[in-house]
N, C-alpha and C positions, 0 to 999 in steps of 0.2 A: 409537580411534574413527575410521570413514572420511573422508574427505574428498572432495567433489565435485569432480568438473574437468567443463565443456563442451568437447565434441569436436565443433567446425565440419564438418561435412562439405558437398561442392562439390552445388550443384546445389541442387535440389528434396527431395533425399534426407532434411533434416529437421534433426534435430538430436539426437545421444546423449550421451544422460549415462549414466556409467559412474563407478564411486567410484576414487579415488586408495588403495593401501594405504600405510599407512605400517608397518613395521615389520619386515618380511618378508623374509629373505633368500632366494636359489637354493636353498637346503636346506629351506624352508621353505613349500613352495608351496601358495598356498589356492586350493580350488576354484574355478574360475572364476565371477567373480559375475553378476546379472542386468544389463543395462543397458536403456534406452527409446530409441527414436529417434521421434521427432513430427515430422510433415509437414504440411502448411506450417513454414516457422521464418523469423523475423522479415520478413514482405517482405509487399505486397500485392498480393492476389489476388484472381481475379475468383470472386462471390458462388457458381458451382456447383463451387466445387473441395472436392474432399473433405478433408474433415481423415483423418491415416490416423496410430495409434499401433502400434509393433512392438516387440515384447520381444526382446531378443538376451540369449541364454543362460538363458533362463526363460520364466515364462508369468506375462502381465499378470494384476494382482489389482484393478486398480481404474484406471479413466478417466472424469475430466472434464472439459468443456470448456463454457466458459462466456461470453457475451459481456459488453458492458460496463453491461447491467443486470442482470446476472447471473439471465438466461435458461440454461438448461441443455440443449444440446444431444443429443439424441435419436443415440444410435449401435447397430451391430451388432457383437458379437464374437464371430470362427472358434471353429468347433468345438473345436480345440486351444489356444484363448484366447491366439496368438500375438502377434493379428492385431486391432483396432479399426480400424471406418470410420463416419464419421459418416453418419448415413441418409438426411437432407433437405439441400438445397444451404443457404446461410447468407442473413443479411441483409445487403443493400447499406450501406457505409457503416460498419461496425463494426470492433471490436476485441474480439479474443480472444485468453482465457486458456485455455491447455492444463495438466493437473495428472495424471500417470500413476506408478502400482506397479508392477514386475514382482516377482516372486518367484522367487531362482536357486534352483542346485541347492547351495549352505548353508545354505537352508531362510532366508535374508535375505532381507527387503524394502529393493528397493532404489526410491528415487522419481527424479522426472524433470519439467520444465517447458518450458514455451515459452510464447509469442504469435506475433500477426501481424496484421493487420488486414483489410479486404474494400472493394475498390474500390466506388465508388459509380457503379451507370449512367445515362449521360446522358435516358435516354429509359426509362419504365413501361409497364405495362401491365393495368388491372384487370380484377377478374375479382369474378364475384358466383354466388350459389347463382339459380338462376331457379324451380325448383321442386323440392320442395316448398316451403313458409312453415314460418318457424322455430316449431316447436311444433306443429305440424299434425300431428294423427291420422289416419292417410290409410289407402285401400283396399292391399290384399295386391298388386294389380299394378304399384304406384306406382312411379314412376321417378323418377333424381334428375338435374336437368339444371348442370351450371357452363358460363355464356358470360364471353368473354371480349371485352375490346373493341378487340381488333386479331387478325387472323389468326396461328394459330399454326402455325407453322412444321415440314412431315411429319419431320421431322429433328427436333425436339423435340417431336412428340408421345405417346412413350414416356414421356419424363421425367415432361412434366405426368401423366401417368396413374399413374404412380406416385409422384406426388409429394400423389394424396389418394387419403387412407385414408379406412375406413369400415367402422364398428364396431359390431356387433349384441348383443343380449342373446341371440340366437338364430342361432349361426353357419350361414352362409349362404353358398353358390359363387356368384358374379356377374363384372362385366367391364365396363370402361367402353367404349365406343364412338363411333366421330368420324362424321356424318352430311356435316358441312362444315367449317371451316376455324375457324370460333368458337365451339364449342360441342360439346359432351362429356358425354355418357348413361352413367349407371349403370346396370346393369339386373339381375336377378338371375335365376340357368337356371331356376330352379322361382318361383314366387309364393311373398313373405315368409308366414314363419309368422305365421299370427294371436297378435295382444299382444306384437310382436317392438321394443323400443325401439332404436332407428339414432340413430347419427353420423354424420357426416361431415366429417373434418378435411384442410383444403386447404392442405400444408404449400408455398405457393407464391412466396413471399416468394424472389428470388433466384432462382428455376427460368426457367433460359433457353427464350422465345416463340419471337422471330424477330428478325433482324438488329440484333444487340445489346441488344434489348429484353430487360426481366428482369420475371416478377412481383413487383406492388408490395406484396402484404400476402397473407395467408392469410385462409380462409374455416373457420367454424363453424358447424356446424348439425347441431341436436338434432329430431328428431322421434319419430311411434311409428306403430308398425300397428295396428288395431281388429281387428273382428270379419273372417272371412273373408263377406264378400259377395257375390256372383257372379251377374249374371243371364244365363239362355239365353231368345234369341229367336229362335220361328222361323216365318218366314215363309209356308209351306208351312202352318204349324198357325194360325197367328194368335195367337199368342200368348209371354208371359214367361214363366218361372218364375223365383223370385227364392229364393234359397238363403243360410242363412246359417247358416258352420260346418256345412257339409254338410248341413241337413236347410231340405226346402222349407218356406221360410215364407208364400207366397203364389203363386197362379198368376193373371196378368193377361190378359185377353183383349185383344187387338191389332191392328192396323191398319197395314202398315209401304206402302212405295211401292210405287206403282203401274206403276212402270216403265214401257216402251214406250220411254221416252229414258233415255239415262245418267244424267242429272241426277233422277232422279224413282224411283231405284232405291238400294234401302237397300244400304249398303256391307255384304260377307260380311266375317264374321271378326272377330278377338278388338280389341272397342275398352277403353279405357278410359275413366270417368269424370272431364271434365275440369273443370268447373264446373258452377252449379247459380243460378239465380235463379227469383223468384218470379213475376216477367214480362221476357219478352224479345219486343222489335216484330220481326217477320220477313217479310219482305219476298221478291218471287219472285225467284227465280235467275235471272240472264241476263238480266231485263224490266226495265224502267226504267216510269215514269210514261205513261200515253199509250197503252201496248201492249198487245194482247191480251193476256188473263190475267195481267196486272199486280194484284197487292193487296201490301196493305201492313194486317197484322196483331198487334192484342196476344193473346199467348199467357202461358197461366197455368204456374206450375208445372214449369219446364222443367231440363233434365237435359242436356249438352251432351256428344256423345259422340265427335265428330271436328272437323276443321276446314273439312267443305267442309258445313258446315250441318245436320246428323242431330244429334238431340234426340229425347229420349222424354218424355211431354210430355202435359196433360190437353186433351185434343179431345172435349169435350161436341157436336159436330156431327158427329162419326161413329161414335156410341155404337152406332149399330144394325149397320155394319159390322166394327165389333169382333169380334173372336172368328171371322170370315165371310170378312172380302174385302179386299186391299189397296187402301187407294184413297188413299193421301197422297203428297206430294210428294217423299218420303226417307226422312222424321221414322215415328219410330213412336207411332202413336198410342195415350193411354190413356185410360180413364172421368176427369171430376175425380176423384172419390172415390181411383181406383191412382195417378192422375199424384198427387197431394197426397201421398198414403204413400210411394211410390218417392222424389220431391223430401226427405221429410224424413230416409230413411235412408240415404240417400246420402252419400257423403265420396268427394275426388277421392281417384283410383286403382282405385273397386272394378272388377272385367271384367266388361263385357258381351259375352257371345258371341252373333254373330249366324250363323247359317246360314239357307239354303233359298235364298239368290238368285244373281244372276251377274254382280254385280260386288264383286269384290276390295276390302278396305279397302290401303291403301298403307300400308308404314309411315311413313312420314313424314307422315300425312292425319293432325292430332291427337297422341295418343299412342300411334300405332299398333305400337309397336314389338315387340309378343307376335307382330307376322305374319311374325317372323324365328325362324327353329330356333336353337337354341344354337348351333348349326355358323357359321352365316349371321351371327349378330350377332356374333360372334369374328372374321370377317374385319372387319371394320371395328376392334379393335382392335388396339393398335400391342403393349402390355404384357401381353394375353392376361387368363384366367380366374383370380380369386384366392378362396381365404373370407376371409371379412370377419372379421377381429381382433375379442378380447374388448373386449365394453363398461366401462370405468372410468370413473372418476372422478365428474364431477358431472353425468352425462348422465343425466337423468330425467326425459325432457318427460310434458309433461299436456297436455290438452286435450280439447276437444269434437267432435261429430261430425253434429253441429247445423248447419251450415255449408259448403259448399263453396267454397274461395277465388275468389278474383276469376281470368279469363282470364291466360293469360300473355303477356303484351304479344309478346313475342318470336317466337312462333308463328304470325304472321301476320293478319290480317283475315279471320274465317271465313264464309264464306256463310251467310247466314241464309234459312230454308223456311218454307213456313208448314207446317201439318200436311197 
């Protein structure tokens, strides 16, 4: 029967166990057997180092590595199965166990072990999902935003991207994206398939930010897609059409700005659905109390579609230019009767596409981020285009569509119009 021996090697290189033979003379010689080497081995190490298992003279049959609550660490192994690397950097502060197979060429399994432990960083850094809300049924354009609460660092902005995954019932090509320095868009090249259930797992616990900083915990988050919803509006015609799962279900007569100034001219191009309440007070752009053409209005039913104050929205005072003439301040105006319909079928993320005017939505105005070609939103990624991993486990959100979340605090102070 064989006998273990551990074989120190210098450095970083890990550690091999190979079996002792007993009994075997120069005339006698056995096949060379499988041995493991594990990397790290006994020392500590800071939380993004990889753990790496190598079979010498065979092919690994089995790798585990576990921390001291016996969490199971997440690995990749080479196409020739020589090779194990763990996927996610580790948690600060811990101890692990390593536990590896290889299989030689006498058809023996041979095993192998280690530890080591993971330095703790003086300084954290958290990070949270900002949209969507956990469990929210949301529109096909919907985007997924993680901030963070310290700048991350262009030199670890690959890492963090690949450091969260995200996972469909409905596999999907997409790409995270950096706008600024705390904060990081998911977005996907085509609009999610309608009834498409997402994850999103933020393996970030230990992923180096910036100067020494490490993430303090990871993020989870279940949501789904509804119906596809989609409205065109167009200026030139005066009016919506509102589409759902490709077949029009309502055409809306409309009112959108009157333009002459910037401010009073409905933004072009693909917005999204960001929130929705039943009255919002709006107030004129630029004017304060005192000033010419200053009011300060309650408005019913309103649909909020960027961040420099555009809503679609029930304007009972320009029912006769509906369908006729623009005459609002940005907002596009509807009858109560369509702004009450539109408000209820609404869920944040569905598109609304605006054409016929001449000013541009920004992407950054809202959720403007459909005003970038796949080309375009790929430069702003550090880690590039990936599809999104099968759905497992216990991700099976529900929810209504009844609803659209509250604002995203993050987003800024948006201008509020009256109609």
């Amino acid at each position: 029967m064989p006998v273990y021996r551990a074989v120190s090697r210098a450095g970083a290189a890990g550690l091999l166990l190979v079996p002792l033979l007993a009994g075997c003379s120069q005339d006698e010689q056995a096949p060379p057997q499988a041995g493991v080497v594990i990397s790290p081995a006994g020392a500590a190490v800071k939380p993004d180092t990889p753990v790496i298992v190598r079979a010498k003279r065979g092919t690994l049959q089995d790798v585990t590595v576990v921390d001291g609550k016996g969490t199971v660490v997440e690995g990749v192994m080479s196409d020739d199965a020589s090779i194990w690397t763990s996927r996610y950097p580790l948690v600060p502060g811990s101890e692990y166990r390593v536990r590896a197979a290889a299989l030689g060429a006498d058809g023996q399994i041979q095993t192998g072990g280690g530890g080591f432990t993971t330095t703790r960083p003086r300084q954290t850094v958290e990070s949270e999902v900002l949209f969507p809300s956990p469990r929210e049924v949301v529109g096909v354009g919907m985007a997924v935003k993680v901030g963070f609460d310290r700048d991350v660092a262009d030199a670890n902005k690959a890492g963090v991207e690949r450091a969260l995954e995200v996972r469909s019932s409905k596999p999907v090509e997409g790409a995270w994206r950096w706008f600024d320095d705390r904060n990081v868009i998911f977005r996907t090249k085509e609009y999610w398939p309608a009834h498409t259930k997402v994850r999103v797992l933020g393996h970030l616990t230990g992923v180096p930010i910036a100067g020494g900083r490490y993430g303090a915990k990871d993020v989870d988050l279940e949501f789904s897609v509804g119906d596809r919803v989609e409205s065109i509006g167009d200026a030139r015609k005066h009016r919506v059409v509102v589409k759902r799962n490709g077949r029009t279900i309502r055409t809306m007569p409309a009112s959108m700005g009157k333009g002459g100034v910037r401010k009073y001219t409905t933004t072009n191009g693909i917005h999204l659905t960001m929130e929705k309440e039943y009255m919002t007070v709006m107030t004129s752009p630029g004017i304060g109390p005192g000033q010419a053409g200053y009011y300060r209005q309650n408005v019913n039913w309103t649909v909020r579609i960027s961040n420099s104050g555009e809503y679609l929205h029930s304007a009972p005072w320009s029912v006769g230019s509906q369908g006729h003439a623009n005459v609002s301040h940005g907002c596009i105006n509807l009858s109560p009767a369509n702004g009450k319909w539109f408000h209820n079928i609404s869920h944040r993320g569905d598109p609304v596409v605006i054409t016929g005017t001449d000013r541009e939505l920004e992407p950054e105005n809202g959720w403007g981020y459909w005003q970038l070609n796949w080309q375009e939103w790929l430069k702003g990624s550090r880690a590039q285009g990936f599809t999104t991993g099968t759905l497992t486990g216990s991700a099976s959100p529900t929810g209504t569509r009844a609803q659209v979340g509250s604002p995203d605090v993050s987003e800024g102070r948006q201008e509020l119009r009256s109609p």
